[in-house]
C-alpha positions as a Python dict, from the first residue, in 0.01 Angstrom:
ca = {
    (1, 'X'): (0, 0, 0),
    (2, 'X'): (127, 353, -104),
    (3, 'X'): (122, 616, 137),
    (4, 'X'): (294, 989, 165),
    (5, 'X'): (381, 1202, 461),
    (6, 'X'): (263, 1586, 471),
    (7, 'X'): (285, 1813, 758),
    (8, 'X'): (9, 1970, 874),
    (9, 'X'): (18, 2329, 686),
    (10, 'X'): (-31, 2164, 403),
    (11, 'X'): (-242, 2306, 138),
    (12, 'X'): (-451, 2009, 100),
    (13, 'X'): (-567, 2060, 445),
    (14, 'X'): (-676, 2420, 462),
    (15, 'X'): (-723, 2509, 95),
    (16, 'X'): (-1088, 2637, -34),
    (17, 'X'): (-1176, 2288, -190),
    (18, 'X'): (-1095, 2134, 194),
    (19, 'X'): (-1287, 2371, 360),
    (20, 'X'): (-1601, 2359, 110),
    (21, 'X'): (-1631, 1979, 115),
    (22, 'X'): (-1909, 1786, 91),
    (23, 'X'): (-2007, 1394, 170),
    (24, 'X'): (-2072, 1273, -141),
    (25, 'X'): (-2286, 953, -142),
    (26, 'X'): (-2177, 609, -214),
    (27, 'X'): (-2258, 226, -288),
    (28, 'X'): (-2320, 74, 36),
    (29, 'X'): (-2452, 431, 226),
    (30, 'X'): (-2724, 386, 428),
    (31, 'X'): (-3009, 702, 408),
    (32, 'X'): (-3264, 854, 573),
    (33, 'X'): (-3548, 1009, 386),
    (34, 'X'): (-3750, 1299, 616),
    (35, 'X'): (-4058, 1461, 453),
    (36, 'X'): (-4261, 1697, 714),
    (37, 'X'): (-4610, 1593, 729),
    (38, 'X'): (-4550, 1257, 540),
    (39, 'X'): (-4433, 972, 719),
    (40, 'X'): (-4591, 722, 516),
    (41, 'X'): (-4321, 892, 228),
    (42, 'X'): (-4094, 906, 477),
    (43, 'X'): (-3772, 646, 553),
    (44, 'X'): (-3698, 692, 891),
    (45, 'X'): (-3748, 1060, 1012),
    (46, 'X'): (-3644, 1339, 1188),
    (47, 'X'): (-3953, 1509, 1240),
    (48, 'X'): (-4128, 1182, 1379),
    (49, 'X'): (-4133, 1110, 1777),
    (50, 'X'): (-3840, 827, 1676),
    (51, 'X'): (-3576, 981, 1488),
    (52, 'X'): (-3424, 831, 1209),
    (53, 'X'): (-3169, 584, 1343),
    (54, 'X'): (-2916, 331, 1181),
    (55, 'X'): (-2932, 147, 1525),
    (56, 'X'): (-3342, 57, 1463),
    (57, 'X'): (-3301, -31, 1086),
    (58, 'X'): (-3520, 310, 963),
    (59, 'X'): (-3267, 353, 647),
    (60, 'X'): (-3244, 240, 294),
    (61, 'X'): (-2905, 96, 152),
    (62, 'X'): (-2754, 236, -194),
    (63, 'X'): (-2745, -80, -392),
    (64, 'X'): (-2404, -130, -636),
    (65, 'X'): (-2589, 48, -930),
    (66, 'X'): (-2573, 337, -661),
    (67, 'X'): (-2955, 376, -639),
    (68, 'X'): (-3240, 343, -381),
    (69, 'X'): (-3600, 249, -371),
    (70, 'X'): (-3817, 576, -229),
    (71, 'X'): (-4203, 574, -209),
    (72, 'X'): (-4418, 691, -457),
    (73, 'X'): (-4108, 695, -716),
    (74, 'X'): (-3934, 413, -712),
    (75, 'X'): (-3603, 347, -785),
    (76, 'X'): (-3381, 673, -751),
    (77, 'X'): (-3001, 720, -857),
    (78, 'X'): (-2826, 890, -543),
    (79, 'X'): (-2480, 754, -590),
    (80, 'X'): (-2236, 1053, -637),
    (81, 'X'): (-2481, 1275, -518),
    (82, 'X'): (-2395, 1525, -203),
    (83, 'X'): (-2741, 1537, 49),
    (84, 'X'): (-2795, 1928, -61),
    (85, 'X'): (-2822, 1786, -459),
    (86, 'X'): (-3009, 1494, -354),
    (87, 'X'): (-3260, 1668, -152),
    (88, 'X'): (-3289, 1981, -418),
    (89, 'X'): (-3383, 1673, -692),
    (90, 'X'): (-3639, 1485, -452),
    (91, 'X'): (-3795, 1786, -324),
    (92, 'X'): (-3839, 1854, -759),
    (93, 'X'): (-3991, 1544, -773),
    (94, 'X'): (-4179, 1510, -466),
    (95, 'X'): (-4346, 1874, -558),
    (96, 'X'): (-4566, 1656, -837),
    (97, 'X'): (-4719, 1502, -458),
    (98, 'X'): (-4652, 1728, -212),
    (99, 'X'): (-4706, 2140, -217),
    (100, 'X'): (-4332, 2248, -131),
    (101, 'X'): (-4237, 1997, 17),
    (102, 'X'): (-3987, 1997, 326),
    (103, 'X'): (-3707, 1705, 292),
    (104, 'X'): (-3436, 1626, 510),
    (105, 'X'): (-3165, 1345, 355),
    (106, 'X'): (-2915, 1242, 610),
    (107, 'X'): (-2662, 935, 528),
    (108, 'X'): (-2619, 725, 862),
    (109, 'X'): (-2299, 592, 816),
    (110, 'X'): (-2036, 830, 799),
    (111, 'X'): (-1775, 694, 1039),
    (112, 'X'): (-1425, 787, 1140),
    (113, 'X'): (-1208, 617, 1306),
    (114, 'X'): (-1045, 735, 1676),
    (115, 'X'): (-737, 503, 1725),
    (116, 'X'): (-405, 468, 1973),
    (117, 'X'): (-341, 630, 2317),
    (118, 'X'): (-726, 782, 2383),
    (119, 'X'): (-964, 724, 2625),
    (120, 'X'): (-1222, 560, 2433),
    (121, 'X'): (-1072, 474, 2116),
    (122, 'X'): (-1384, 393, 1881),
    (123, 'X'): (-1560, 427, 1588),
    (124, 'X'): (-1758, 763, 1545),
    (125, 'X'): (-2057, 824, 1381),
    (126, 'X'): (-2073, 1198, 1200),
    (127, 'X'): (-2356, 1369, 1184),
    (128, 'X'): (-2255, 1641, 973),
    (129, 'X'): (-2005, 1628, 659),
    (130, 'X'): (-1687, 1723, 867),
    (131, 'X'): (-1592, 1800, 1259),
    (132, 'X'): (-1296, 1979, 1378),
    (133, 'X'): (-1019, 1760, 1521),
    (134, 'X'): (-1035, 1906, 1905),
    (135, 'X'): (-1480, 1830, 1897),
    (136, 'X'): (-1365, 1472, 1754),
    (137, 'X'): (-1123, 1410, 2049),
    (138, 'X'): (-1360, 1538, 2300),
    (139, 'X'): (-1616, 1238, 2196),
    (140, 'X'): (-1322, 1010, 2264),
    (141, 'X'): (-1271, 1157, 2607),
    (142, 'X'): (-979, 1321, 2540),
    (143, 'X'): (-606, 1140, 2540),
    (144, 'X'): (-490, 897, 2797),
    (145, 'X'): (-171, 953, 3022),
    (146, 'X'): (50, 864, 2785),
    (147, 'X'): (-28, 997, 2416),
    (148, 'X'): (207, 1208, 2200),
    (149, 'X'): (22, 1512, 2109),
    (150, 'X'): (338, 1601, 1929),
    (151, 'X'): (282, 1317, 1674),
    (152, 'X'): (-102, 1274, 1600),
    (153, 'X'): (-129, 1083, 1261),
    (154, 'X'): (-461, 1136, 1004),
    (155, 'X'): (-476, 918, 714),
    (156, 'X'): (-675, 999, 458),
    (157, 'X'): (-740, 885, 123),
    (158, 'X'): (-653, 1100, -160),
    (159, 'X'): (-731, 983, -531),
    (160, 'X'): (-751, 635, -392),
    (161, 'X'): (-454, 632, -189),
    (162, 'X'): (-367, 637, 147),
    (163, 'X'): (-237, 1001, 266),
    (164, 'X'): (-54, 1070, 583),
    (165, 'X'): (-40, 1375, 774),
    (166, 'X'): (139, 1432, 1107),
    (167, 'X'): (-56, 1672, 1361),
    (168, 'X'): (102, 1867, 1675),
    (169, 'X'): (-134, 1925, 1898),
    (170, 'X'): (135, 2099, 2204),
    (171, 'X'): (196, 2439, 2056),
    (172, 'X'): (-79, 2641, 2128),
    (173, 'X'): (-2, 2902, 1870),
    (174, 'X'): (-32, 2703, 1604),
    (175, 'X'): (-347, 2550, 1732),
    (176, 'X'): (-603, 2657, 1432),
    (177, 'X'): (-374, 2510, 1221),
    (178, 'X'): (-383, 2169, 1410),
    (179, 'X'): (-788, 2179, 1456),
    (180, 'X'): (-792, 2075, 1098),
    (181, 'X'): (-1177, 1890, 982),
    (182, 'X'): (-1180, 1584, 994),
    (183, 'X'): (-1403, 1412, 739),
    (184, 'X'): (-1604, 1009, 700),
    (185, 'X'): (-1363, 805, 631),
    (186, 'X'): (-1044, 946, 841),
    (187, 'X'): (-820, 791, 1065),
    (188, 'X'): (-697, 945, 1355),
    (189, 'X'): (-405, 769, 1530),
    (190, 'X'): (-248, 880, 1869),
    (191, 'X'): (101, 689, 1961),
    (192, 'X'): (247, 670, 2304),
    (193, 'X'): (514, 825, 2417),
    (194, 'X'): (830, 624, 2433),
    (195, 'X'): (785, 644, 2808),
    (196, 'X'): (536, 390, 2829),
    (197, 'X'): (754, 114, 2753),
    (198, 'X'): (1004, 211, 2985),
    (199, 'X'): (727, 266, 3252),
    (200, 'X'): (634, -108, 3189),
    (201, 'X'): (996, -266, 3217),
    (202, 'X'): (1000, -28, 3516),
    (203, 'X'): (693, -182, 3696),
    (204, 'X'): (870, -558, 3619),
    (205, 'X'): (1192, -483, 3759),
    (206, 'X'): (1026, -323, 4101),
    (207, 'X'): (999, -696, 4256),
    (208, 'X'): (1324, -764, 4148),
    (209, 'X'): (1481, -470, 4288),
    (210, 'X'): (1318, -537, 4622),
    (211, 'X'): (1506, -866, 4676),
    (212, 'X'): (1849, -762, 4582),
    (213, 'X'): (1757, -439, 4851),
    (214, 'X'): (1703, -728, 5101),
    (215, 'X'): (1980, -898, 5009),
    (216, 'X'): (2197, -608, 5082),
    (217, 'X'): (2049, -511, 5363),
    (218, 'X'): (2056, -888, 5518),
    (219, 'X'): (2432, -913, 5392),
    (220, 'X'): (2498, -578, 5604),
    (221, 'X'): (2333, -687, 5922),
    (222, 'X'): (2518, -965, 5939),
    (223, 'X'): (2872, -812, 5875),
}
């Protein structure tokens, strides 16, 4: 697998085109269809008393043609499609139903991954198309005792291949540069600090250390 280093001032990571980006949907996605006033339309919804929810199954999956079946039309291509073009088409041809209709299109699985020295390393779930870096850690809890801030790594796929940046997250004047937006399909790592190992040999050799103390000490007593 190919992959490239950048640091983080980059121009990939703060140009117009990064800051502007959009989700654009995929095979595999799973949606949410809202229209207010029309559940029976509806797949899953926001404006219900249950929310639309990946959890409870109220989605519908883009098949490998990249389309989806909606009420009342059918089959629907949605594949490279953002959700503001998606919705802008269905509320077009929902208006043939509905008198202006209100739609809300939300894609349930945008994930990125939260890896290394945090406190709950997981999966996370995005609600909107990107999330600053310092909002993302704070759903992880924040690092553990032992992460390098200095050395944060985000991977990130660029024209189909694997692009690493390094993020320092101790110098607090360069901090808007390091809150870069993270976007579905990122991985953040956090390493340890070399410490850690050291801390762990340290904890071994404690016991060890003990006896020879008592050795010396018994050898000395009975001088």
């Amino acid at each position: 697998m190919q992959s490239s280093v950048r640091e983080t001032n980059n121009e990939d990571l703060f140009s117009a085109e990064s800051r502007n980006y959009e989700y654009v949907i995929q095979a595999e996605d799973k949606l949410s269809v809202s229209i207010w006033g029309h559940d029976d339309l509806s797949v899953g919804s926001v404006f219900g008393i249950y929310n639309s929810n990946e959890v409870y199954g109220k989605w519908v999956l883009v098949d490998k043609e990249g389309r989806v079946s909606l009420p009342q039309l059918g089959q629907v291509k949605v594949a490279n499609l953002t959700t503001r073009q998606l919705t802008d088409s269905l509320k077009v041809r929902y208006s043939k139903f509905i008198q202006k209709p209100i739609i809300v299109v939300k894609v349930l699985n945008k994930r990125v991954s939260l890896l290394g020295a945090v406190k709950q390393a997981s999966s996370v779930i995005l609600d909107e198309d990107q999330i600053p870096l310092l909002d993302l850690l704070a759903k992880a809890e924040g690092f553990d005792y032992y992460a390098d801030r200095s050395q944060l790594k985000l991977v990130r796929k660029k024209e189909g291949l694997p692009v690493e940046y390094i993020i320092d997250l101790t110098q607090m004047e360069t901090y808007e540069q390091s809150n870069i937006l993270i976007r579905p399909g990122d991985v953040i790592y956090v390493p340890n600090k070399n410490g850690k190992a050291f801390d762990k040999k340290s904890n071994r050799m404690v016991p060890f250390l003990g006896v020879i103390s008592s050795i010396a000490v018994l050898i000395s007593v009975t001088k």
